[in-house]
C-alpha positions in Angstrom: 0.0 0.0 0.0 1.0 3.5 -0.8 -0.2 6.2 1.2 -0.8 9.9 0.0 2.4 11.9 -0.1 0.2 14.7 1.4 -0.1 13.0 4.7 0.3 15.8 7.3 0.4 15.6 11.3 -3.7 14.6 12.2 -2.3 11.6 13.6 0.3 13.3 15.6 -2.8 15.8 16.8 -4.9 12.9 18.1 -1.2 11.6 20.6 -0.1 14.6 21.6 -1.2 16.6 24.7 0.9 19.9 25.8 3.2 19.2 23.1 4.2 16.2 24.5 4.1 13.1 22.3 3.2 9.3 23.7 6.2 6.9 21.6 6.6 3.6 22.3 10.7 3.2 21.8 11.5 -0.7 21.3 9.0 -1.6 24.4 9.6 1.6 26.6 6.5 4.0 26.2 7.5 7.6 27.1 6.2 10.9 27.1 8.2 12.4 24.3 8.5 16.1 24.5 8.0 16.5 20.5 6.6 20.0 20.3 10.4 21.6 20.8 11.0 19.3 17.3 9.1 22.3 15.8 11.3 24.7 16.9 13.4 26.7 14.2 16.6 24.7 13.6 15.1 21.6 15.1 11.9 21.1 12.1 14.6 20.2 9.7 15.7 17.3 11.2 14.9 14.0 9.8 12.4 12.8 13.2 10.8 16.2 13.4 9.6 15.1 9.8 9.3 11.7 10.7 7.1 12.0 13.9 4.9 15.2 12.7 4.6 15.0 9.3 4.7 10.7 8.6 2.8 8.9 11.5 0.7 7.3 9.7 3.0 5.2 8.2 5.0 4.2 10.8 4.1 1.2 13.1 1.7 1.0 16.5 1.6 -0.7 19.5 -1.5 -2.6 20.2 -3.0 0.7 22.5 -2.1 2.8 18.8 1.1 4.4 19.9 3.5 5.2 17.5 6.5 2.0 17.5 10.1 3.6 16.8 12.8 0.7 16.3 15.4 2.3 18.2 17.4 2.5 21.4 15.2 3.3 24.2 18.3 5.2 26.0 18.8 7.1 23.3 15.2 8.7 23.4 15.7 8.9 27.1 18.8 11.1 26.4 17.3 13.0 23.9 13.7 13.4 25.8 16.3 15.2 29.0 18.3 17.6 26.2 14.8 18.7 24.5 13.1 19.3 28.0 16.2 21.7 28.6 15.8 23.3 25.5 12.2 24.1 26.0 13.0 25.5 29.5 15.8 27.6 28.2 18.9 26.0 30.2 20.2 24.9 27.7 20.4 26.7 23.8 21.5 23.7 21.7 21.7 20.2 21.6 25.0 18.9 22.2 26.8 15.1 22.2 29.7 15.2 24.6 31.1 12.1 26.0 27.4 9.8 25.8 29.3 7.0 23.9 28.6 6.0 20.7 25.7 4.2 20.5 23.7 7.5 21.5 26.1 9.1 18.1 24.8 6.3 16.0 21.1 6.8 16.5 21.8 11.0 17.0 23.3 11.4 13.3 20.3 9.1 11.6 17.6 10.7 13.4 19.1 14.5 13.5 20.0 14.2 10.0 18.9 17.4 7.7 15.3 16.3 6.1 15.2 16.4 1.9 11.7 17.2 3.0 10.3 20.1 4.8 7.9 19.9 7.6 5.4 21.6 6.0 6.1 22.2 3.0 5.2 19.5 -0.4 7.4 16.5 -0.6 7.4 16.3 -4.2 10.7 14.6 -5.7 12.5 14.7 -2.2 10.0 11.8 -0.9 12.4 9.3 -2.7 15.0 11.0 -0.9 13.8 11.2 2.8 12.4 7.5 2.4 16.0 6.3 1.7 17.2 8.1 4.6 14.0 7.0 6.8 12.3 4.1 5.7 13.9 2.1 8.0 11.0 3.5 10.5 8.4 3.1 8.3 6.3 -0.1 7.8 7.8 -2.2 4.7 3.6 -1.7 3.1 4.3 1.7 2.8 6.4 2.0 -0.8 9.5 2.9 0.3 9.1 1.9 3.6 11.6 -1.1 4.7 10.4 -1.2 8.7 8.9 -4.4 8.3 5.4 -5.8 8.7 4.8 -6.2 12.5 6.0 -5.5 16.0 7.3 -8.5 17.5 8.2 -8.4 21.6 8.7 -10.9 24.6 8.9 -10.4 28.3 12.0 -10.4 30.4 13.0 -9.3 34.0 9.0 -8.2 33.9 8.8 -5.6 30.7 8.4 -5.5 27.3 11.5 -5.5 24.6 9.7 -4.9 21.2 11.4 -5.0 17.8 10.0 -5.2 14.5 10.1 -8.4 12.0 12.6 -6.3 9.8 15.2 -6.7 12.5 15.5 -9.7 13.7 15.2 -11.1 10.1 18.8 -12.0 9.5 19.2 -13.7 13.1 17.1 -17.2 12.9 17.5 -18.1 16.4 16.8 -14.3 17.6 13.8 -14.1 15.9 12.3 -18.1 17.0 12.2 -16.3 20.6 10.6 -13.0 19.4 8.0 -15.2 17.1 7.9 -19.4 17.6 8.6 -18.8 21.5 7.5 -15.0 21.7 4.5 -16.1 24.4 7.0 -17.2 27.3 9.0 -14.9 29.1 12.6 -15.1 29.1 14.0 -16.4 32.6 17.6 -17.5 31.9 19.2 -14.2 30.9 18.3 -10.5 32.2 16.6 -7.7 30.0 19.8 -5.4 29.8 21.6 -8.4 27.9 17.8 -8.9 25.2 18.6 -4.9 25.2 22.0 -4.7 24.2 21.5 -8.2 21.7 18.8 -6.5 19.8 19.8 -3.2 19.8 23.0 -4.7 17.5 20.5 -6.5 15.2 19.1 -3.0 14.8 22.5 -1.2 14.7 23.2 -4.0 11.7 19.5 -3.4 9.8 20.2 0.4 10.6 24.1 0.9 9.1 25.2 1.0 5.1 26.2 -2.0 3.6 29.3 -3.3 4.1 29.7 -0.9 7.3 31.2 -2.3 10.6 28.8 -2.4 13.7 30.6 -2.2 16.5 29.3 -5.2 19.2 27.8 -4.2 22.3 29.7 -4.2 25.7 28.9 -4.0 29.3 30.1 -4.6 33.0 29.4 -8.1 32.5 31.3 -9.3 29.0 31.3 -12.8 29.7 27.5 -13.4 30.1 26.9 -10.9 27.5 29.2 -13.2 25.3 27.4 -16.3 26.4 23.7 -14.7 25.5 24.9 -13.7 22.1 26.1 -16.9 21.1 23.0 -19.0 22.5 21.0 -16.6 20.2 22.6 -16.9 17.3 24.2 -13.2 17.1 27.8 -13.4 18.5 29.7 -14.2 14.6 27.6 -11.2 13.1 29.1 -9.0 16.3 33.0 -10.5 15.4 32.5 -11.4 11.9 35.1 -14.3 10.7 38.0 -12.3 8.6 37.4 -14.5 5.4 33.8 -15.1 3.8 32.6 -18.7 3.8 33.8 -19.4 0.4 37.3 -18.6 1.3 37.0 -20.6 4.1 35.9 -24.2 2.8 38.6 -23.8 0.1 41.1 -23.1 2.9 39.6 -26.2 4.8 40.2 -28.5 1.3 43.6 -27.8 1.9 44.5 -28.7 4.8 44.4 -32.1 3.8 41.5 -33.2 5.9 38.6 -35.6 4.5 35.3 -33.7 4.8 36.7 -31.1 7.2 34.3 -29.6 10.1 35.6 -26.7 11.6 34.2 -24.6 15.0 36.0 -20.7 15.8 38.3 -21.0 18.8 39.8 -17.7 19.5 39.3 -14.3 17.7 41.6 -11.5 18.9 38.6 -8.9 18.5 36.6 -10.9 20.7 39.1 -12.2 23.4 42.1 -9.9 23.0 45.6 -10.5 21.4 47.4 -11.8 24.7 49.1 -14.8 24.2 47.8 -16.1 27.3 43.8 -15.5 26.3 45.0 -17.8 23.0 46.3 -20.6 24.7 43.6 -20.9 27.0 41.3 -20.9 24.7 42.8 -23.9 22.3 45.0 -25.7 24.9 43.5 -29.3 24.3 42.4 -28.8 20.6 43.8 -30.5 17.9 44.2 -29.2 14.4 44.5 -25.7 14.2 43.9 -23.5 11.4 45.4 -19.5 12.2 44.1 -17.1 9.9 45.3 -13.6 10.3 44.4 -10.7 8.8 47.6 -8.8 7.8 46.3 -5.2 6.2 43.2 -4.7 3.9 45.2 -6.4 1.1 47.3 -9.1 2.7 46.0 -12.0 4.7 48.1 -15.3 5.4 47.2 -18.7 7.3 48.7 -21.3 9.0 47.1 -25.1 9.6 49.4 -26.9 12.4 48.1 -30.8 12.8 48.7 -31.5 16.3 47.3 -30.9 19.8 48.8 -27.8 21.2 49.5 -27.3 25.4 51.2 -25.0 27.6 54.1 -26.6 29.5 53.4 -27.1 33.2 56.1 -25.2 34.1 55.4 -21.4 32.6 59.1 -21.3 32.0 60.2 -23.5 29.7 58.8 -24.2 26.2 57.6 -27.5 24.0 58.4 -28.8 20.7 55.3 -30.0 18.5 56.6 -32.0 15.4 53.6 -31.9 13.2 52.3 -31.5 9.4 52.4 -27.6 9.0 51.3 -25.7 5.6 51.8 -21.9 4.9 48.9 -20.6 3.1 48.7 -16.8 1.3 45.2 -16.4 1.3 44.5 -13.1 -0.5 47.5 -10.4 -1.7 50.7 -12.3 -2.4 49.4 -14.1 -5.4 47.5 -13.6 -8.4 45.6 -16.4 -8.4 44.4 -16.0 -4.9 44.8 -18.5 -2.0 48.3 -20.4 -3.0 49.7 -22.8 -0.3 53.3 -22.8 0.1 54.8 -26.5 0.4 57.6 -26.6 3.5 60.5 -28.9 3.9 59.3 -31.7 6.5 62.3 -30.6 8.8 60.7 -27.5 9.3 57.1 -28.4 10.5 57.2 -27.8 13.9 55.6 -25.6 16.5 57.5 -24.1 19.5 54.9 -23.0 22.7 56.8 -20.7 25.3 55.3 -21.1 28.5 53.1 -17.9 29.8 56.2 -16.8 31.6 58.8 -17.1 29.2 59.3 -16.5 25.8 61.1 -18.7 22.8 64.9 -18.0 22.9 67.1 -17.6 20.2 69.4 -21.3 19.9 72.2 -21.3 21.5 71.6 -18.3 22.9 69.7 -15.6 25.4 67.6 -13.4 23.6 63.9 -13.8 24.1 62.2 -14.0 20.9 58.5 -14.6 20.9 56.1 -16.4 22.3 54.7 -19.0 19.6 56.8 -19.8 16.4 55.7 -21.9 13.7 57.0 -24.0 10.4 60.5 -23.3 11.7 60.3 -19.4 12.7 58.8 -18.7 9.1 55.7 -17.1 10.9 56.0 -16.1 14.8 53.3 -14.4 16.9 54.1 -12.4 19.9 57.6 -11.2 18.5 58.8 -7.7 17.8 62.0 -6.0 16.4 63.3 -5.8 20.0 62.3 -9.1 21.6 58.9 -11.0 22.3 55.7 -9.5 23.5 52.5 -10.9 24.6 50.7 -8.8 21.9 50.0 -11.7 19.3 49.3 -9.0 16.9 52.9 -8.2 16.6 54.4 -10.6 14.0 57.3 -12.1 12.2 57.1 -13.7 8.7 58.9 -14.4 5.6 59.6 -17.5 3.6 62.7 -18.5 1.0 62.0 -17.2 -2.4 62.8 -21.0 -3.5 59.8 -22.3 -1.5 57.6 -19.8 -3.7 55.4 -22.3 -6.0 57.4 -21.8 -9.4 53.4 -22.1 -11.2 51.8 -18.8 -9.1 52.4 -15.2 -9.9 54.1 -13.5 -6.8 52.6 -9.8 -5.8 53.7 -9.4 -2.9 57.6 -7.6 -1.2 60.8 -9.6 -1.5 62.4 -9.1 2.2 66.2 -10.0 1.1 67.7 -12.0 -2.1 67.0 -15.1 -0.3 63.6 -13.9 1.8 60.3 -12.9 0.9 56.9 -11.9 2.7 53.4 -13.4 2.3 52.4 -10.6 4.2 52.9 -7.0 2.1 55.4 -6.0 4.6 58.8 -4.3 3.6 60.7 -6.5 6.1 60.1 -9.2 8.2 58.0 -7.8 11.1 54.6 -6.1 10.9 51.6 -5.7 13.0 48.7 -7.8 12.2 44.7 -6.0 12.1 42.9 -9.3 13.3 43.8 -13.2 14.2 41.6 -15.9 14.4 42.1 -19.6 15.3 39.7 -22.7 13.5 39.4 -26.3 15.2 39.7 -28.3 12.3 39.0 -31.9 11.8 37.6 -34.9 9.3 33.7 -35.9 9.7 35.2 -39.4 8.9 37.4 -42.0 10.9 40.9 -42.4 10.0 42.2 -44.7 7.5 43.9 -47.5 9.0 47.8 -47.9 8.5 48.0 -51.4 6.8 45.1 -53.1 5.2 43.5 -56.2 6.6 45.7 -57.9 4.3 49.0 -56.1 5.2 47.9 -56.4 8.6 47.9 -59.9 8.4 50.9 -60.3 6.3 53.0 -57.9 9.5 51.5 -60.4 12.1 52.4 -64.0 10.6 56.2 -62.0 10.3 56.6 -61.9 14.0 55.7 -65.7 14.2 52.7 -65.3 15.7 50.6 -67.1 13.3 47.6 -67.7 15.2 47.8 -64.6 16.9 44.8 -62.2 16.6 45.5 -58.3 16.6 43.4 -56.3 18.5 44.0 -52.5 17.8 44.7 -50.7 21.5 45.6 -47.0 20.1 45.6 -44.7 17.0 47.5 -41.6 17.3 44.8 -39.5 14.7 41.9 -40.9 16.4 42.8 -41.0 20.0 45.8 -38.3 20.8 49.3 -37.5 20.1 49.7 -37.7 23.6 52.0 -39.5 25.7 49.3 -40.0 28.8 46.7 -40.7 25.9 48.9 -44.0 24.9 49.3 -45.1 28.5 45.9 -45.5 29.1 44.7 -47.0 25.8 47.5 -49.4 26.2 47.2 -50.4 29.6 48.6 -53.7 31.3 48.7 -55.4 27.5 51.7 -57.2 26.4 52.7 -58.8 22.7 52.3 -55.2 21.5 52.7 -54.6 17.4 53.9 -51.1 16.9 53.2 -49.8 13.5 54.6 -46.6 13.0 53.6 -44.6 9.2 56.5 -42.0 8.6 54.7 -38.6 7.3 57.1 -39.3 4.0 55.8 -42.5 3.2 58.2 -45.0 5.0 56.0 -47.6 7.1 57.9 -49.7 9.8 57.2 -51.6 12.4 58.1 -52.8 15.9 57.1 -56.0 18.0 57.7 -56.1 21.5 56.5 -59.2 23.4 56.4 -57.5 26.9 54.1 -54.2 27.3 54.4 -50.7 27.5 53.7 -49.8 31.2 54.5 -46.8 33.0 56.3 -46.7 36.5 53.8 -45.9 39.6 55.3 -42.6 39.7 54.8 -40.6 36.8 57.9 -38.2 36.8 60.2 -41.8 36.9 60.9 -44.2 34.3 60.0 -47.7 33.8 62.5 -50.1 32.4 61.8 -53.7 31.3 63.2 -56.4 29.2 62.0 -58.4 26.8 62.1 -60.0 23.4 62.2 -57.1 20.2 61.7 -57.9 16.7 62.0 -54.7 14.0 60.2 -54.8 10.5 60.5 -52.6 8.0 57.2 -52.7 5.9 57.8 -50.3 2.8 60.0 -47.9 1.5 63.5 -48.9 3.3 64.6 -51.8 0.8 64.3 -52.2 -2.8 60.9 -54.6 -3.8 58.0 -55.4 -2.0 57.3 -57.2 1.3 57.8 -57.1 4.9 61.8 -57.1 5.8 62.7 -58.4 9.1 65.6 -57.4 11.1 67.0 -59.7 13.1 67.6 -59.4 16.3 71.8 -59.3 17.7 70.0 -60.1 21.1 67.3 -62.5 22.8 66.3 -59.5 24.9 66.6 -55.7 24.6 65.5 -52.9 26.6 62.2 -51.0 26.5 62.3 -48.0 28.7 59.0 -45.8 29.3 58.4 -42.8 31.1 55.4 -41.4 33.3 53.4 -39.0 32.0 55.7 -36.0 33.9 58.7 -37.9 33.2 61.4 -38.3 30.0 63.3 -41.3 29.2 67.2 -40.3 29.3 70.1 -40.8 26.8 73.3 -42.2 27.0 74.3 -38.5 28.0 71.8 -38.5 30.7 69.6 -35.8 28.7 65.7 -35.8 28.7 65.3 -37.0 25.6 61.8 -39.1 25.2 58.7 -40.7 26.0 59.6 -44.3 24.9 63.1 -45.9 24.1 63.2 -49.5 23.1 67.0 -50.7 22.6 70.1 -50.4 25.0 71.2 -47.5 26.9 74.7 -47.4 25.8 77.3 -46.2 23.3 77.5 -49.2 21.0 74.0 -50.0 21.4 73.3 -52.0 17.8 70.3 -49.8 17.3 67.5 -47.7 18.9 63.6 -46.5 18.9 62.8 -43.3 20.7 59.0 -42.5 20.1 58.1 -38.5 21.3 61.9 -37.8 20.9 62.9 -33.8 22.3 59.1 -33.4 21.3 56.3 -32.6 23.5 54.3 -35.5 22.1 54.8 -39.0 20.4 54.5 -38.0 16.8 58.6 -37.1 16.6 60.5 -40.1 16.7 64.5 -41.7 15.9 65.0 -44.7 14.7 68.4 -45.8 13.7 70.4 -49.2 13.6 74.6 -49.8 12.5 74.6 -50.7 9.2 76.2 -53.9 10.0 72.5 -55.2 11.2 70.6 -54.3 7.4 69.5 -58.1 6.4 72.6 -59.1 3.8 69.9 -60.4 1.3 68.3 -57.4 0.8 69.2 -53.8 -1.1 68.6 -50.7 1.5 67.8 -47.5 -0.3 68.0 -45.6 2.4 71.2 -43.1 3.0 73.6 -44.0 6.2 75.5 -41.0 8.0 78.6 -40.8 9.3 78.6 -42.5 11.8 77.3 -45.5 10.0 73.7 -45.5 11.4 70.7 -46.6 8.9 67.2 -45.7 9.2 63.8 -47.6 8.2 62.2 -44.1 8.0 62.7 -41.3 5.7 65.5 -40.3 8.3 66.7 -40.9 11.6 64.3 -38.1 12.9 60.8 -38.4 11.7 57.6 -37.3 12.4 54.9 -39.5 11.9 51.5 -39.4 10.4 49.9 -42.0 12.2 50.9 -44.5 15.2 48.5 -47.8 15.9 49.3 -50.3 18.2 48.1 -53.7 18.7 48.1 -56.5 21.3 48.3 -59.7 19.4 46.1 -62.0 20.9 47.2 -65.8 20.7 44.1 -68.6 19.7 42.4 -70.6 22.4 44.4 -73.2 22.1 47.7 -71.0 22.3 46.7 -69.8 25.5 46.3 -73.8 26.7 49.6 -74.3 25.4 51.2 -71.8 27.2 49.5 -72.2 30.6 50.5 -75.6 30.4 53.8 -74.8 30.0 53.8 -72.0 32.6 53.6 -75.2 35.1 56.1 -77.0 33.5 60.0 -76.4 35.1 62.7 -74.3 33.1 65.9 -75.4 33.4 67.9 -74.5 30.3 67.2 -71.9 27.5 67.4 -74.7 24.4 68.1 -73.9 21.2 65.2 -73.5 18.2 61.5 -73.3 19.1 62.3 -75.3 22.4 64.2 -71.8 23.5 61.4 -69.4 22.5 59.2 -71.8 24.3 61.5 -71.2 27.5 61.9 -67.8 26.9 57.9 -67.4 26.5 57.6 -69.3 30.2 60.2 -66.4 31.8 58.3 -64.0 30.4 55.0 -65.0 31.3 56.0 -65.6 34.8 57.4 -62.5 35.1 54.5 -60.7 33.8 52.4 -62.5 36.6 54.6 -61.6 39.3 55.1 -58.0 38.1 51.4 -57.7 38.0 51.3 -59.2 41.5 53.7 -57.1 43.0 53.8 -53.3 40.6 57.3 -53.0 40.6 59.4 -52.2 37.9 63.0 -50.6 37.5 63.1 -47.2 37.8 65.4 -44.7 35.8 65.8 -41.4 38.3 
C-alpha cells in the first residue's frame, strides 16, 4: 500500500497533549517532548519530519502508539536535552562524552530532512524515504520497517522490535515469534537490550559498514547470551567469507573437514595467554590472520597444542604444518606454500617465558611456527604478549614456481606473504579454526598387510586387536598409557609422514612406573620390521635381532626417558642405553608429544639379502624411515592375541620347570615361560626398574 504523499500531522494531533508526544521506543513507552521538534533549527531534522509529518506510516503498539525501532536510551537522552531546550537551560543540543551508540542513533535521526515539515514533498519523498524508511512499515512503498512489531517479556517488561530486525538472526527471531509467548528467565533484559539493539545497529548501518558489538560490565555473560541466540559471529564477523574458508579447509588435507571458531583477537584480546587458553587441548589448528586490507596469510598446524606445566620453559610439537597466502601475495588468490618436512614444527613458550634464540639468550616470541617462518608475539626488540605483533617471511625458492608472486621480497633469499617491507609487521585481526575430518581415519596397513605384519613376527595364530591410533585418539603421551594399559605382545606400527611404514614387535608391554615423573624399564624380546620404502621390492623385511632380549624404557606422564648423555630425551626408548648399542627407537623424541621419533640401527644389522635405499650417516647409522628423525602421520598399536588353544599351550607350560634356554623353538618356548612368569609376578607385585 502506498499512502498519500500529502499525509500531514492529524495523527500526531490525536497523541499529543501539551506538546508532548506518547512513543513507544523498542517496548519503553515515554512521554516524548516532541513539540520543541518544531522549533526553528530543530523542524529540519529527519524525526521532526518523521514523527509530525509521517505517522501514519509508521508502526503501533497494540494501544495505537506510534512503535520507533530504536534505542530506548537514546530517546531517554534526547527526551532530557529537549526538555532543557524548551525550558531555556540549555540553547543547543549537544553530544559530549554519551558514547557511541547514543552518536549512532543522534546522526540518523538528526540528520537534515530532503523534505520540509510543512512544506510538499514532491521529488524529495524518494529522498527522505531512503534516509527514513527504516522507520516506516515495509507496506508503505519505500518503507523497509517491516510488517509487525514482534516483543517478549523479560525481568518483567516488554522489549519490542520489529520483524525487519530480527530477520537476519534465525534463532533471535524463534524467541521474538515461535517462542514469543513465554517470558525469558535465563538471561536479564539489559543483555535482550543490548543483543537486539545490534541486530538493529546492523538493519540500521550502510552496507558493508562495521557495527561495532555491544559491551557492558558483564562481558562474559553478555558473550554467552549472544552466542545461545545466534548473534555473537555477526558482532565478530570471521576475517574470510565462507567461500574462502571451505577452500582453505580443502587444503589442509582433511577428509570432509568440520571446523568450530576457537579464538578471535577482536573478541578475546591479542594476549598470548587469552589464545592458549582458549585452544590448549584442541587439535588441528587453522590461524588465519588478517595482515592489512590487502594481505591476509594462514597457518594449519596438525597437532594438539598445550602449555608446558612449568610457565618457564617451552615445547616442541613435530607436526604436518602448511603456509597458506590467502589473499594479496598471489595472483591467483589462495596459493599454499609447500615446506621442507624438517621445518614443520611448533614451538609454545610457557606464559612466563618467551622462545629464545638457539644457542643463545635473547627472548624472541612467544609462539613460532613452520621453523620461525611465521612467529606471533615477536617484535624487532624481543617477544611480546601482543599476538598482533608478528614475524614472517619464507625462502623465495619455497615460492610455487606455477603462481604469480605480488607481494615484497624481504632480502635476495627472503620474501613476505604478508605486504610487509621487512620481516615484522603488525597484524589488524587473528583468528584460530578447530579443524577436523567428519570421517574415521584410515587404517595404517590393510586387513591384508595387517595380516601379512602379524604371521612376520611368528605369531601365526595370533589375533591383533588394535589398543591406540594416534589421529583418532591423541598425540599424547598419557593418551597412549591409558589406551595401552597392562597389555603385552604389543605390534607397533609406525607410518612415517614421507611415506616410510615400519614396524616394531615387543613381546612385553608398554607400562609406565607408579610414579609418573620416573621411568619404567623392562626387558624383553624385540623384533623390528621394516614394511615399505626402506629396501628395494615389495614385502615385509625383518631385522634380526643381535640379542634374545633388549631394553624398552617408558616414562610417566611428567617424566622423560634419558640418553646415554643423561639428557631428557623421550617418552619411549626400546633398545640399550649405551654407546655401542646395535640400534634404537625413541618414540616423542625432544618433542612434547609422540609423533617425533628416531629410529636408527649400524649398518652392520641391514638383512645381507636385501638392497637398503636408504642413506647411512657418518657415523654409520641406517634408518627404516625417511631419516633418523621423523615425524609421523599415524601411530597404531596392537596386542596380538594368541588362539584358544595357544593360550592352553602356554598355561600348560607355565607349570612346566625351566631349566635350560634350548636352542630353536624349544628356546622361544622357555623364553615365552620367563616372560610369562614375570608378567604375573610383576602384576602381582607393581614393581618395575626405575630410571631417576
Amino acid at each position: 500500500m502506498q499512502a498519500s504523499s500529502s499525509t500531514s500531522s492529524n495523527h500526531t494531533a490525536d497523541t499529543t497533549s501539551g506538546g508532548v508526544m506518547q512513543l513507544n521506543v523498542s517496548g519503553y513507552v515515554m512521554a516524548f517532548p516532541s513539540a520543541v521538534l518544531l522549533r526553528d533549527g530543530l523542524q529540519d531534522t529527519c524525526l521532526a519530519v518523521l514523527l509530525h509529518r509521517f505517522g501514519d506510516w509508521m508502526h503501533k503498539d497494540a494501544d495505537g502508539t506510534i512503535f520507533i525501532d530504536a534505542d530506548p536510551l537514546y530517546f531517554i537522552w534526547l527526551a532530557e536535552k529537549l526538555t532543557r531546550l524548551k525550558h531555556g537551560w540549555v540553547d543547543e543540543i549537544e553530544i559530549f562524552d554519551e558514547g557511541p551508540h547514543i552518536t549512532f542513533y543522534h546522526d540518523i535521526l538528526f540528520a537534515t530532512s530532503p523534505i520540509d515539515i510543512d512544506g510538499q514533498p514532491g521529488a524529495m519523498l524518494k529522498r527522505f524515504m531512503a534516509m527514513m524508511g527504516a522507520f516506516i512499515k515495509s507496506s508503505i512503498k519505500g518503507g523497509s520497517g517491516g510488517k509487525e512489531v514482534l516483543s517478549v517479556t523479560v525481568d518483567g517488561r516488554t522489549v519490542a522490535t520489529t520483524d525487519a530486525t530480527l530477520a537476519d538472526f534465525d534463532t533471535l527471531n524463534d524467541r521474538f515469534t515461535k517462542y514469543g509467548g513465554a517470558p525469558i528467565v535465563d538471561v536479564s533484559a539489559h543483555h535482550i537490550d543490548l543483543i537486539v539493539d545490534f541486530a538493529r545497529r546492523c538493519r540500521l548501518s550502510p552496507d558493508g559498514a562495521v557495527v561495532p558489538p555491544p559491551t557492558c560490565a558483564d562481558e562474559d555473560e553478555l558473550l554467552r547470551v549472544s552466542d545461545m541466540y545466534g548473534v555473537l559471529e555477526a558482532m565478530y564477523p570471521n576475517i574470510l567469507a565462507n567461500d574462502a574458508v571451505q577452500m582453505l579447509l580443502g587444503m589442509t588435507g582433511k577428509k570432509e573437514p568440520n571446523r568450530t571458531c576457537l579464538y578471535k583477537s577482536a573478541l578475546h584480546g591479542h594476549l598470548y595467554e587469552s589464545l592458549m587458553q582458549r585452544v590448549t587441548g584442541r587439535s588441528g589448528l587453522l590461524f588465519v590472520i588478517k595482515c592489512d586490507e590487502t594481505n591476509t596469510i594462514a597457518a594449519f598446524v596438525d597437532a594438539q597444542l598445550y602449555l608446558p606445566s612449568d610457565p618457564t620453559p617451552e615445547l616442541h610439537f613435530w607436526c604436518p604444518v602448511s603456509l597458506f597466502s590467502v589473499s594479496g601475495a598471489f595472483e591467483e588468490g589462495i596459493t599454499k606454500i609447500e615446506l621442507p618436512q624438517a621445518e614443520q614444527y611448533v614451538v609454545v613458550a610457557g606464559t612466563h617465558r618467551a622462545l629464545k634464540a638457539l644457542f643463545g639468550w635473547t627472548p624472541l616470541g612467544m609462539l613460532s611456527i613452520a621453523g620461525g617462518r611465521l612467529w606471533m608475539g615477536r617484535e624487532l626488540r624481543g617477544s611480546t604478549a601482543d599476538l598482533h605483533r608478528c614475524r614472517q617471511w619464507v625462502e623465495k625458492e619455497e615460492l610455487p614456481a606455477d603462481r604469480k608472486f605480488l607481494a615484497k621480497t624481504i632480502t635476495s633469499e627472503d620474501a613476505s606473504l604478508c605486504g610487509a617491507e621487512d620481516y615484522y609487521f603488525t597484524a589488524e585481526r587473528l583468528e584460530v579454526f578447530q579443524v577436523w575430518s567428519a570421517v574415521p581415519p584410515d587404517p595404517i596397513l590393510s586387513a591384508a598387510g595387517l595380516r601379512a605384519l602379524v604371521d612376520a613376527t611368528g605369531m601365526t595364530h595370533a589375533t591383533p586387536q588394535l589398543l591406540y591410533k594416534a589421529e583418532r585418539d591423541g598425540w599424547e603421551h598419557d593418551a597412549m598409557l591409558k589406551n595401552v594399559g597392562v597389555a603385552t605382545d604389543l605390534l607397533l606400527l609406525l607410518k612415517d609422514l614421507s611415506g616410510p611404514i615400519i614396524a616394531c614387535h615387543i613381546e612385553g608391554g608398554l607400562t609406565p612406573p607408579p610414579n609418573p615423573t620416573r621411568v619404567a624399564k623392562s626387558s624383553c624380546a624385540v623384533s623390528l620390521f621394516s614394511v615399505s620404502c626402506a629396501f628395494e621390492g615389495d614385502g615385509i623385511t625383518k631385522i634380526e635381532p643381535l640379542n634374545d632380549e633388549q631394553s624398552v624404557w617408558v616414562a610417566g606422564t611428567r617424566g622423560a626417558v634419558k640418553n646415554v648423555m643423561c639428557e631428557p630425551a623421550g617418552k619411549v626408548c626400546i633398545g640399550e642405553m649405551i654407546h655401542k648399542a646395535p640400534g634404537r627407537l625413541w618414540l616423542g623424541f625432544a618433542a612434547a608429544d609422540l609423533r617425533r621419533c628416531a629410529q636408527w640401527l649400524l649398518k652392520d644389522c641391514l638383512p645381507a639379502g636385501k638392497n637398503y635405499i636408504g642413506t647411512i650417516d657418518n657415523q654409520s647409522r641406517a634408518s627404516l624411515a625417511s631419516d633418523i628423525r621423523f615425524t609421523l602421520a599415524d601411530l597404531e598399536i596392537y596386542t596380538l592375541q594368541p588362539s584358544a588353544g595357544e593360550c592352553r599351550r602356554l598355561d600348560d607350560d607355565l607349570e612346566q620347570p625351566v631349566t635350560a634356554f634350548e636352542g630353536g623353538r624349544g628356546g622361544r618356548q622357555a623364553r615365552m615361560r620367563v616372560f610369562w612368569r614375570s608378567v604375573r609376578g610383576a602384576l602381582r607385585c607393581g614393581s618395575s626398574c626405575t630410571q631417576d
